[in-house]
C-alpha positions in Angstrom: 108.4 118.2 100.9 109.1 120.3 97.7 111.4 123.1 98.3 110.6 127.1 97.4 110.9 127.3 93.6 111.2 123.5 93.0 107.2 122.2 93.5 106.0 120.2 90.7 105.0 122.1 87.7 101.6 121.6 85.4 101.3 119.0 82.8 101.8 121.4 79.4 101.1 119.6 76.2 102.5 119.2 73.1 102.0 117.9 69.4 103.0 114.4 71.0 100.4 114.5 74.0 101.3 115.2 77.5 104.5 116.3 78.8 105.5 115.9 82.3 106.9 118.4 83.6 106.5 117.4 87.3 109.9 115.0 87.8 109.2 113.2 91.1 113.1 113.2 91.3 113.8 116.9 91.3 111.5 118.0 93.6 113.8 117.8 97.1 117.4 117.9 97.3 119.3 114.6 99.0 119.9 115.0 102.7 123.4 116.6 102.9 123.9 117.9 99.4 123.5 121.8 99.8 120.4 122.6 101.9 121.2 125.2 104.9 118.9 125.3 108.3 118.4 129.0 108.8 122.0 129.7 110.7 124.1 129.0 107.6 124.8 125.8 108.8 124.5 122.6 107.0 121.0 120.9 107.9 121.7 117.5 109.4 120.9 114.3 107.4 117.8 113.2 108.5 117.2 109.2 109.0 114.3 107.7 106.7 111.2 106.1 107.6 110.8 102.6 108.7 109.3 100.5 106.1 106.9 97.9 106.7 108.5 94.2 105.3 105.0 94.4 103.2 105.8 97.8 101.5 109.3 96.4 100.2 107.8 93.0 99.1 105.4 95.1 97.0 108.0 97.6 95.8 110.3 94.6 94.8 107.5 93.2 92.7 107.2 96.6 91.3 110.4 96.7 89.9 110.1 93.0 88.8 107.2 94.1 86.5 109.3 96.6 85.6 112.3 94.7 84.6 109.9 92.1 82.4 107.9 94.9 80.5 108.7 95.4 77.0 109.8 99.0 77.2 112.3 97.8 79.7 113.7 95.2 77.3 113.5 97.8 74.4 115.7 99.7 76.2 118.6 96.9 77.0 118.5 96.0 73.6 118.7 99.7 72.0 121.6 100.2 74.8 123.7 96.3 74.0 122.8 97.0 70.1 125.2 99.9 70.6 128.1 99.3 73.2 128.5 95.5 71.6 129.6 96.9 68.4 131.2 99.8 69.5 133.7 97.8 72.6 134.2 95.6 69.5 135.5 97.8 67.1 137.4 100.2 69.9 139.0 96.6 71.5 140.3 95.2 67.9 141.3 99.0 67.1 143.8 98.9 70.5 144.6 95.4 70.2 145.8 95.8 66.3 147.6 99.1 67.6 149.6 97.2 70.8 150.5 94.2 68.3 151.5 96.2 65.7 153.7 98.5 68.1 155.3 95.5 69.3 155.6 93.1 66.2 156.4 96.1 63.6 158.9 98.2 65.3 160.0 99.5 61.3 156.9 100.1 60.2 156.0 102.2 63.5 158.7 104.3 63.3 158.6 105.3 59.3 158.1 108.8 59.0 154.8 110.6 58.0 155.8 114.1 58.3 158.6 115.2 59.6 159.3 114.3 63.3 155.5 112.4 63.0 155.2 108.7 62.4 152.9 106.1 62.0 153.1 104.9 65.9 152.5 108.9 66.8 149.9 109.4 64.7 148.4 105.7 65.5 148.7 106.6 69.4 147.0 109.6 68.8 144.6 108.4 66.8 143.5 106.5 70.1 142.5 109.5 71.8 140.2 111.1 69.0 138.7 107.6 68.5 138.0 107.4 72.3 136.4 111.0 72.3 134.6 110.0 69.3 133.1 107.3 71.1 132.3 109.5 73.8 130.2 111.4 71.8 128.4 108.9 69.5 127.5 107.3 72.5 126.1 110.2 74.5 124.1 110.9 70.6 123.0 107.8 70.8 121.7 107.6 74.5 120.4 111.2 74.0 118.5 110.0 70.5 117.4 106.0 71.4 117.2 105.1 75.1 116.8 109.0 77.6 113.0 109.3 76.8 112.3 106.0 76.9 114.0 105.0 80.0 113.0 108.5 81.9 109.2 107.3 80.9 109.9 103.6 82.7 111.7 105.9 85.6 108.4 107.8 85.8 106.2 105.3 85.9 108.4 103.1 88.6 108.3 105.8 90.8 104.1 106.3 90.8 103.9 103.2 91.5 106.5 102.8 94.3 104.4 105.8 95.3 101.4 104.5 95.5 102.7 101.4 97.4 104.3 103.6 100.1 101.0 105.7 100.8 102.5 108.6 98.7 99.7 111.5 97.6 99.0 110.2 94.1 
């Protein structure tokens, strides 16, 4: 049951068509994370419905369609096309870092400015190049894969729907 102010909201549209603005997932919060009964109290977690061995046989299938669409498959590869690459370069970065460190004490230690030298400015050179991961890789999720796999979430969970004897 949708809580007060959280009910799903019309379908607007857009220059692209259709946008949902009715997220099946953000319509209840999870049992235990916030909600108060009317003393102030926290409202007790409440168990879930049996399922029928049928209803989790056809939900299974579900996500087996799921997993061998296209868009599902578009997804993996936009998301492996990234992180290989970038674990490659980040892993030979550290690696070339911890062998230098060790096998070219002298040229670790010569000074870049002042008290600063190469092995400083390497080792912190980690930690920019591990934010700057951070953030291409949030871009990239944000730009390639968040619409595309919130439309495959969508749709998984209209059809779990429908298989559970949801409303729609």
């Amino acid at each position: 049951m949708p809580q007060e102010g959280y009910g799903p909201e019309p379908v607007a549209t857009g220059a692209a068509g259709p946008v949902r603005l009715d997220d099946p997932w953000y319509d209840a919060l999870a049992s235990g994370w916030g909600e108060l009964d009317g003393t102030g109290a926290p409202t007790p977690a409440a168990a879930s419905p049996r399922r029928r061995p049928e209803d989790r046989t056809a939900a299974a299938e579900i996500y087996l369609e799921v997993q061998r669409s296209e868009a599902f498959r578009e997804v993996r590869r936009r998301y492996r096309r990234f992180v290989v690459p970038a674990v490659a370069v980040f892993f030979t970065w550290y690696v070339v870092y911890v062998v230098t460190a060790t096998s070219a004490p002298g040229l670790m230690a010569r000074p870049v400015a002042g008290a600063v030298n190469v092995a400083m400015l390497s080792g912190l050179g980690q930690f920019l190049t591990t934010f700057l991961f951070t953030w291409a890789y949030a871009r990239h999720a944000r730009l390639r894969r968040d619409r595309a796999a919130l439309e495959l979430r969508w749709d998984t969970q209209e059809l779990t729907r429908t298989v559970r004897g949801g409303e729609r």
